[in-house]
BALUM-756621 format. One line per field, with one value per residue (C-alpha): residue number from 0; x, y, z. Coordinates in pm, whole numbers, always signed. Each point is the difference from the previous one (the first is absolute). Layout:
N
num <- [NUM;...]
c1 <- [X;...]
c2 <- [Y;...]
c3 <- [Z;...]
END
This chain:
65
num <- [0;1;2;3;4;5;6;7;8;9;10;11;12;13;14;15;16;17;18;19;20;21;22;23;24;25;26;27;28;29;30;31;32;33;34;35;36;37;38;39;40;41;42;43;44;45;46;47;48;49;50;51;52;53;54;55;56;57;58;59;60;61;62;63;64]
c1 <- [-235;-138;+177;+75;-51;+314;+163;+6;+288;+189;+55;+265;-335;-147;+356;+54;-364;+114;+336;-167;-271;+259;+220;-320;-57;+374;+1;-340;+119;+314;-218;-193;+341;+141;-327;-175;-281;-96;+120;-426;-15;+283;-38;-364;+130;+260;-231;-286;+328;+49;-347;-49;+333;-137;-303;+188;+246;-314;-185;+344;+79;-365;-34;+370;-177]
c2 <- [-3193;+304;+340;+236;+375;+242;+150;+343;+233;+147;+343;+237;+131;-258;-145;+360;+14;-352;+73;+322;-246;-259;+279;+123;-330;-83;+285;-6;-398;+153;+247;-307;-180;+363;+17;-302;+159;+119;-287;-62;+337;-15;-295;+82;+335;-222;-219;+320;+125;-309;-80;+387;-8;-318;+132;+330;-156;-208;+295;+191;-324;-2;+349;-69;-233]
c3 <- [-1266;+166;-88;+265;-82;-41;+288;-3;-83;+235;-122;+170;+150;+170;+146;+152;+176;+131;+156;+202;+92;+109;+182;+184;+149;+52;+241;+222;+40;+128;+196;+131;+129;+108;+229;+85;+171;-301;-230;-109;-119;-207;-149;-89;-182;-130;-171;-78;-214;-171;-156;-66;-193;-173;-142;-70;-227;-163;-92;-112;-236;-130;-85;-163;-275]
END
């Protein structure tokens, strides 16, 4: 059976980085429905905010170890 490897912890840290990542999209999506002429651009930051909050909170939670 093949073993998986251990998730990592979610420190009070890492789950803070994520909600400010999280609210930072929330709100250039709702800047992209406000303004649908410039719906691409939001969603584009939207997503930019996302994956730079990922790997944020990865190095945070490796450097935690």
């Amino acid at each position: 059976m093949p073993t998986f490897p251990e998730p990592p912890d979610l420190t009070q840290t890492t789950i803070f980085i994520y909600v400010i990542g999280i609210a930072i999209t929330a709100a250039s999506l709702l800047s992209g429905i406000k303004d649908p002429s410039q719906a691409s651009k939001y969603i584009a930051i939207g997503l930019a905010a996302l994956i730079i909050t990922y790997f944020i909170a990865r190095a945070v939670s490796k450097s935690e170890y």
